[in-house]
N, C-alpha and C positions, 0 to 999 in steps of 0.2 A: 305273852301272858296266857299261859294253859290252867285250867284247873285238873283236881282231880281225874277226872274222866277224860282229859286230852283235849276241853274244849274251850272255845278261846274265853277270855274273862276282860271283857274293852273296862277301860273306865269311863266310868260312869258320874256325871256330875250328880251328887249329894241336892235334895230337892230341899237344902236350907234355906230359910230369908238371910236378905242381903245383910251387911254388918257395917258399923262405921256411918262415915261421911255419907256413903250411896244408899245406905236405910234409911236416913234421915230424908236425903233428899226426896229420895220413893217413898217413903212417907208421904214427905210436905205436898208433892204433887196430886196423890192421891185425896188428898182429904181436901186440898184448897182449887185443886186447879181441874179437877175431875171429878167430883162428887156434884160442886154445882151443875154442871152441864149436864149429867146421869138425870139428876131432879127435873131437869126438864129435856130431855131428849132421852128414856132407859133403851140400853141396849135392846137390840133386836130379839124375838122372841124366838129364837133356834139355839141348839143346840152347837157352841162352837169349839170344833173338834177336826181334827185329818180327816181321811179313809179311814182310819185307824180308829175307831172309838174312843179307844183305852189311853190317844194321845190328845188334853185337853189344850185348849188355845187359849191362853190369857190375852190380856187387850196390849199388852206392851213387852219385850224383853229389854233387858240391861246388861249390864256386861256381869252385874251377877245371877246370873246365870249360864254364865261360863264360868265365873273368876273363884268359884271355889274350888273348885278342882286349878287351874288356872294361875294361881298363884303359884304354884310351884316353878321350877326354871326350865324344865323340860316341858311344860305341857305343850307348845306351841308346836316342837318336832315328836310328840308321843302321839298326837292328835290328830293335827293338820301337816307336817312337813312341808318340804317343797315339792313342785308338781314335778314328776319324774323319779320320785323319791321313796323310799318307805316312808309313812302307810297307804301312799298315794292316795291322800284325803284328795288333794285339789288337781289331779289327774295323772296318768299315766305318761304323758311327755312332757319332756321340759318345758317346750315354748307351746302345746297344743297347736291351735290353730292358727296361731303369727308363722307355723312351718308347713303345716297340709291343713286343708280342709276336712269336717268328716265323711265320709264317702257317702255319696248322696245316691242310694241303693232302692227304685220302686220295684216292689214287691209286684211281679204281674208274668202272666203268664195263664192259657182259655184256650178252648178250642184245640187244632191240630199245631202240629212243632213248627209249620210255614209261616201261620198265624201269629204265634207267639216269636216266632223270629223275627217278621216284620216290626212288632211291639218293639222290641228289644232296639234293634236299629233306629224305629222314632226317639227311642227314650234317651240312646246314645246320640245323638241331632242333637236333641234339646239340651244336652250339659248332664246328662247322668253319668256318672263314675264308675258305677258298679252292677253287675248284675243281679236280680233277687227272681230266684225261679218258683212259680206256684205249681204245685203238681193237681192235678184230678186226684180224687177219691178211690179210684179202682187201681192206681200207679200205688197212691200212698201206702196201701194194702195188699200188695202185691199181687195185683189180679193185670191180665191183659186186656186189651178192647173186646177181645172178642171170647172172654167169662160171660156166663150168664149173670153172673153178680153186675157186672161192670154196666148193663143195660140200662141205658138211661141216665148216666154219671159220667159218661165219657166225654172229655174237655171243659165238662160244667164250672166248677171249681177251681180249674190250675189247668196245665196242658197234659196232656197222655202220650206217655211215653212209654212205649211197650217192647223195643226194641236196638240197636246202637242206629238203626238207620234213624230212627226219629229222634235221638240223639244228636245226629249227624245233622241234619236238617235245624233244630234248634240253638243249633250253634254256627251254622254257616256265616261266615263272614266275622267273627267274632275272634279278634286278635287274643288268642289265650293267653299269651304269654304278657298281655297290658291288661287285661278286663278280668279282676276279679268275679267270682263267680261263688254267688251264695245259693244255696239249695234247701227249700225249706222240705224235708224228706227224712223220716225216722227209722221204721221198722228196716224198710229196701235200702238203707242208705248204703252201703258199702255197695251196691250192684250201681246203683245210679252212679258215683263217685268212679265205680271201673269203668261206667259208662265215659265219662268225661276224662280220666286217663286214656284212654285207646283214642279219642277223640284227638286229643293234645297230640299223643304219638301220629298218626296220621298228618296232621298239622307240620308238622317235625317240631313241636315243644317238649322238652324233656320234663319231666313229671316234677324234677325239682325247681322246676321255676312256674308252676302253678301255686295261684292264688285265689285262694275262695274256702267258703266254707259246708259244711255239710252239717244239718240240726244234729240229726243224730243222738236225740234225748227221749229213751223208751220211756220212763220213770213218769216225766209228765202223762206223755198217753195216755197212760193208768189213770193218771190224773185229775186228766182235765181234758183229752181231745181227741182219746178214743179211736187214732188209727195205729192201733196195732196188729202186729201179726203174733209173733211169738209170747212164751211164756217167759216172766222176769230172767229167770236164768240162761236161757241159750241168748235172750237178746242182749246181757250182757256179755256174753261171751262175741258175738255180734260187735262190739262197742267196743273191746278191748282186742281182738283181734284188727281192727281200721285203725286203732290208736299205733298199735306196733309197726304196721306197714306204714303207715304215713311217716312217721319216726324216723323208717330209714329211704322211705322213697321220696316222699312227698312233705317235706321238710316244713313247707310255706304254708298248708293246709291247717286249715281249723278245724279238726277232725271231730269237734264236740260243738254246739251252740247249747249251752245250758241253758233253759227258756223259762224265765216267768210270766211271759210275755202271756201264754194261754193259761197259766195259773188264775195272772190278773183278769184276763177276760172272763174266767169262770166265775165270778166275784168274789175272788180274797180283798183283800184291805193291802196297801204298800207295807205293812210289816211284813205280813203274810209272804207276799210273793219274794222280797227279800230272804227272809227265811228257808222256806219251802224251796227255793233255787237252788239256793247253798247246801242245804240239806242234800239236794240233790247230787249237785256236785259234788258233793262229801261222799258220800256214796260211789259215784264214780272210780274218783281215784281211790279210795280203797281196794274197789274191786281190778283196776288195773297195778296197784302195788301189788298184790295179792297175786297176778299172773306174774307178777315178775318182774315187770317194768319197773323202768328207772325213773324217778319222778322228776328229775330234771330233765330228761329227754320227753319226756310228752307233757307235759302241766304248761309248757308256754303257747302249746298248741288247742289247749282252752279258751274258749270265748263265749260269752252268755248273750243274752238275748231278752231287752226287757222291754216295757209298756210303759208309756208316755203317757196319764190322763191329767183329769181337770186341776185335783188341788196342784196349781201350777209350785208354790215352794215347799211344796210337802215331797212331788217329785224329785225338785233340785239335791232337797238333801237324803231320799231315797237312793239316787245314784251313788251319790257320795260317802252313805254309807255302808253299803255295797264295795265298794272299792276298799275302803279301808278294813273292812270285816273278812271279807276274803285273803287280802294282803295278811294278816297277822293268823290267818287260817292255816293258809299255804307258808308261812315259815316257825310257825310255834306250833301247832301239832303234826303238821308233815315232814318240818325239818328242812322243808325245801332250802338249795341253797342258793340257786340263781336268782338273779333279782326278778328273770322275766318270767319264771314260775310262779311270782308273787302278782303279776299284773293282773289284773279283773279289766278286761278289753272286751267290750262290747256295743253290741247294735242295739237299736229302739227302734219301737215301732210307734204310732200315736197310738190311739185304745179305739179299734175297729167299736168294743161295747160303748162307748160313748155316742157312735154315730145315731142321728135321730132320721128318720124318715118323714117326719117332720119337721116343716120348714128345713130342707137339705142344705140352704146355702149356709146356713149357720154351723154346720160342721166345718166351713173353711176358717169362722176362728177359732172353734173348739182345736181343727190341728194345727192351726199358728201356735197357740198359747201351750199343746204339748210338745209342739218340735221347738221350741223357747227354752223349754225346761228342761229339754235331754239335750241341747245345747252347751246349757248354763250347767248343765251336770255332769258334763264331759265325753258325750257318748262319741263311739272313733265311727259308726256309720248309724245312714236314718234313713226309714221310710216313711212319709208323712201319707196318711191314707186321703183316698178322693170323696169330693162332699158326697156321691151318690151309691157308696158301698155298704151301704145299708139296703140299699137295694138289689144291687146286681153287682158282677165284675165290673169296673168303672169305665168309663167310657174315654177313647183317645182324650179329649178335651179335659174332662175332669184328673186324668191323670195328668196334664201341663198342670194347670192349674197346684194340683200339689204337688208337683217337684219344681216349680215358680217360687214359690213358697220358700222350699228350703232355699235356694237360691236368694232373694230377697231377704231372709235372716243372712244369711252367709257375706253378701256384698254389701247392702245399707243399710244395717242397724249396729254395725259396729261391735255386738256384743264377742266377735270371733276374735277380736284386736288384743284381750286381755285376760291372760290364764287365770280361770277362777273367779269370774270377777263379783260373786253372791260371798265370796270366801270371806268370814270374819263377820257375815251379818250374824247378830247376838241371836235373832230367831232359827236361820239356818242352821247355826252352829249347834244352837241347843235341839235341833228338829233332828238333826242327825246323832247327833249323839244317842236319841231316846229310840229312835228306828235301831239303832245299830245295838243298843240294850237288849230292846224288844223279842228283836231277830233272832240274839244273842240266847235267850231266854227259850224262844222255842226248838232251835236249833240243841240245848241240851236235853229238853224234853224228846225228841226224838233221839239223842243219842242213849237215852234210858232204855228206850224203846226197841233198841237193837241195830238204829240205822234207820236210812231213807225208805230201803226196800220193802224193810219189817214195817213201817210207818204204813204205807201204802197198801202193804198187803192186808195188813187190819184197820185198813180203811183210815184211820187217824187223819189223814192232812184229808181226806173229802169231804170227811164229814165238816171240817174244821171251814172249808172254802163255803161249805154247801150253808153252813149256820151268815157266815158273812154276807154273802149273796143275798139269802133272804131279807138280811137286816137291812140289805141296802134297798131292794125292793120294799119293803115296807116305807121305808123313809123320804122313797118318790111316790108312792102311793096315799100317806098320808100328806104330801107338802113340805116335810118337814127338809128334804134336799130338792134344790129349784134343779130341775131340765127344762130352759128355756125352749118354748115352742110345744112342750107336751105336757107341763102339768104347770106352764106360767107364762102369758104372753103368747097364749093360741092363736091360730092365724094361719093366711098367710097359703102359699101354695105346697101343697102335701107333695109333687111327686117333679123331678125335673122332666127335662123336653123329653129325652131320649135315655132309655139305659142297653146297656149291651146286652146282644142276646147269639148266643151259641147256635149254630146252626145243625139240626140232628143230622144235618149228611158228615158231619166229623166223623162220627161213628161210624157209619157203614165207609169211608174211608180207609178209617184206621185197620177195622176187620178185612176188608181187602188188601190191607198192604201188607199183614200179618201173614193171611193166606200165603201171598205169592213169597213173602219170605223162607216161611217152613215147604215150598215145594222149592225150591231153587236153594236150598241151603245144603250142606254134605251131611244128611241126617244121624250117618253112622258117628260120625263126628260128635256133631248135638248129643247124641246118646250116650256117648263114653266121656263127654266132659259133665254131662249131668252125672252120671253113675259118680263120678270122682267126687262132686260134691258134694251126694249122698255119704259117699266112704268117708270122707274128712271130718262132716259134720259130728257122726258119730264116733269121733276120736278127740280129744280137748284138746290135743298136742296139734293136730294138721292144722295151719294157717288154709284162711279160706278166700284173701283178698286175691291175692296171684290167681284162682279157679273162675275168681270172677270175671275176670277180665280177659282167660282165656273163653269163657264162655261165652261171653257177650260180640268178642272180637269173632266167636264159631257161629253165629245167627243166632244164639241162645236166648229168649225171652226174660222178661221181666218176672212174668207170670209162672214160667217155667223152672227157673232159679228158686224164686220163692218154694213152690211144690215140692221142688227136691229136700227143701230145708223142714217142709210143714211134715215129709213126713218122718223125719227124726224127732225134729222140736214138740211135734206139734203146735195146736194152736190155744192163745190164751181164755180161759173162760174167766169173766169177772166173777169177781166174791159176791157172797151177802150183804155186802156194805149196799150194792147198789138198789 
């Protein structure tokens, strides 16, 4: 269903009252079996609503609220289908998790690549499935250890990787060819990504049996998280050059994580990040139809990346309708014709902005109840964040603790036993429906607008985050939304035993292991694979993944790479928006 403009048109249930038999009875209980009780116990004195404002909460659903739409003979497969199926309301495999589990992927990664190797190997011990790498601040930006920017930021945040040796180090012992490998890395992504090809080659894995994914979503940045390097245009060109090389190299790769994940954290609302995702993604594949690409050969190599918080069923059918809205995206205005171009396949994170630094242990049910909900909503991997990452990088301990977690969802609570199993509740059904409207609604407001790009550049979606946020701060400020331990049920101990701490000799390490790089490295070498990158950059036609990888493979820096691109591209200045 496309409208005018190319953009999708869901249906939408009609916000009639019930009719018949079910009016009466919604009636009768209304007036006799609910009104007494009101008389003497009135609802609570808060406003009951999603994230979403604009989405209100009545005290009961029925099946009319579905069944106007609903009566027709198709609605069951226009809506919901079967799981593995178009519109994959109720998920992307047939049986879900009676066949795989979802990849139980913590996000970590601090300090030097030795550091974070050892992490990695405790987490694989414990039953982790996948790896998720956090980079430093001065990586994410493409600066080196030993930038003067980079002072002071080096290993704080994620690990520092400034080179293939520390690369090489970060992945020792790590079976490429079994251990998926996610990368949370935007602007550098394709250098990092040649970094782990050359890696896999040395290993003896061939590139097409790598598995993992790379963020790879500049648009957010802009967004909402602010490590960028370039300007919107070379870094799509960035984005659509890794899409074509993966295509024919690296077939298994998730060359894209479209992310709401830092939308949601900036305070949008679950419409919102829905929305403002897709949008994003819409974007994308235009700009790689637009190079040339074949949208069946890259759209299955799409994968997004969303946020798990508290309204635990406003989540559930956030995912779902997510799935369904991108499925009817990808084959009614893209035309797509493969089915696995239609899949919306994605990881969750819990919501890091949820964590409270007070009373910390309380974040261990805040991420049960959102790794619950990206469960029940189908997500294919999760990282369940540590009670004390409001604080610090989280500590060995706090990290079992939350990959314990997903495990115990996984093995005894049974909900992994039964595809879908919230599918057909009257509230879920109608919750998604109205998110998928909503979404629907904003997503053509941006396409008036010219697009994601055009949306971002005139500021549109931040201002749009930044008015949300506030409302939501207000609304803990005033009481009017409980965060237990900080504005209800104070108490209690402010800080755990121990939190991690980075040790500044990472730094003067890493700067000495750079040093002895660039003097033992064949400079003339380094110099002529940079000059190429320079030459290429400034030609739209040179592919630039192949330079990367011979540069990186020549002792070529992270930091070095970037420089050659900053001075073609140069570098981004934000708008007046901010």
């Amino acid at each position: 269903m496309a409208d005018s403009s190319g953009g999708p048109h869901p249906d939408t249930p009609p916000t009639t009252a019930p009719s018949g038999k079910l009016s009466a009875l919604l009636q009768n209980w209304q007036d006799n079996t609910l009104a007494p009780v009101l008389k003497r116990f009135p609802e609570r004195k808060e406003r009951f609503t999603t994230s979403s404002p604009s989405i209100a909460v009545k005290p009961l659903y029925t099946p009319a609220d579905i069944s106007a739409y609903g009566e027709r003979d198709d609605h069951y497969q226009r809506q919901l289908g079967f799981p593995g199926e178009f519109p994959f309301t109720r998920g992307v495999q047939p049986n879900m998790y009676r066949g795989r589990l979802w990849t139980m992927r913590q996000y970590a990664g601090f300090g030097s690549a030795d550091a974070s190797n050892r992490r990695y190997h405790y987490l694989l011990q414990q039953g982790q499935t996948g790896l998720s790498v956090a980079f430093d601040l001065p990586t994410q930006i493409g600066y080196d250890a030993d930038h003067e920017l980079a002072l002071g930021e080096v290993g704080k945040v994620g690990v520092s990787i400034s080179s293939l040796q520390d690369m090489r180090t970060l992945l020792h012992g790590i079976p490429l060819e079994k251990v998926s490998i996610s990368m949370t890395i935007n602007a550098p992504a394709a250098i990092l990504l040649a970094m782990v090809i050359a890696v896999a080659k040395e290993q003896g894995v061939p590139s097409e049996k790598l598995r993992g994914t790379v963020q790879n979503d500049i648009l957010k940045e802009y967004i909402a998280r602010g490590t960028y390097i370039f300007p919107p245009q070379p870094s799509m060109r960035l984005m659509t050059d890794l899409f074509r090389y993966c295509a024919r190299e690296v077939p298994r790769w998730n060359t894209i994580s479209v992310s709401g994940y830092h939308i949601r954290e900036a305070g949008s609302t679950a419409v919102q990040e829905v929305a403002f995702t897709l949008a994003n993604a819409i974007e994308y594949v235009e700009q790689a139809v637009s190079a040339g690409l074949d949208i069946d050969r890259f759209a299955s190599q799409i994968s997004f990346f969303f946020n798990a918080h508290n309204n635990f069923l406003e989540e559930v059918a956030k995912f779902r309708a997510a799935r369904r809205l991108w499925a009817r995206l990808m084959r009614e205005r893209f035309r797509a014709a493969d089915q696995k171009s239609w899949r919306l396949r994605f990881h969750t994170q819990t919501g890091g902005s949820t964590l409270t630094t007070q009373q910390p242990d309380n974040n261990i049910v805040r991420v049960t109840v959102q790794a619950l909900a990206a469960v029940l909503g189908g997500t294919q991997s999760l990282h369940t964040n540590s009670k004390d990452e409001a604080l610090a990088l989280p500590t060995e301990k706090a990290v079992e603790i939350a990959l314990r977690t997903q495990q115990v969802l996984a093995g005894e609570s049974g909900v992994a036993d039964v595809v879908d199993p919230l599918g057909g509740s009257y509230y879920v059904e109608r919750l998604t429906d109205e998110i998928e409207s909503q979404a629907c609604e904003y997503i053509k407001r941006i396409d008036q607008m010219g697009g994601a790009l055009q949306a971002v550049t005139d500021g549109f979606i931040q201002r749009e985050i930044q008015e949300s946020a506030y409302a939501a701060l207000r609304d803990i400020e005033s009481g009017a939304q409980t965060v237990v331990g900080v504005n209800r049920y104070q108490g209690g101990a402010a800080l755990p035993e121990e939190t991690l701490h980075v040790d500044e000799l990472v730094q003067n390490q890493q700067i000495a292991a750079l040093a002895s790089l660039r003097s033992d490295r064949d400079q003339p070498k380094a110099s002529a694979i940079l000059h190429k990158i320079e030459q290429a950059a400034r030609s739209a036609a040179d592919p630039l993944m192949p330079l990367f990888i011979e540069a990186v493979e020549s002792g070529v820096t992270v930091g070095e790479i970037c420089d050659a691109l900053r001075a073609v591209f140069g570098e981004y200045q934000p708008g007046s928006w901010v």
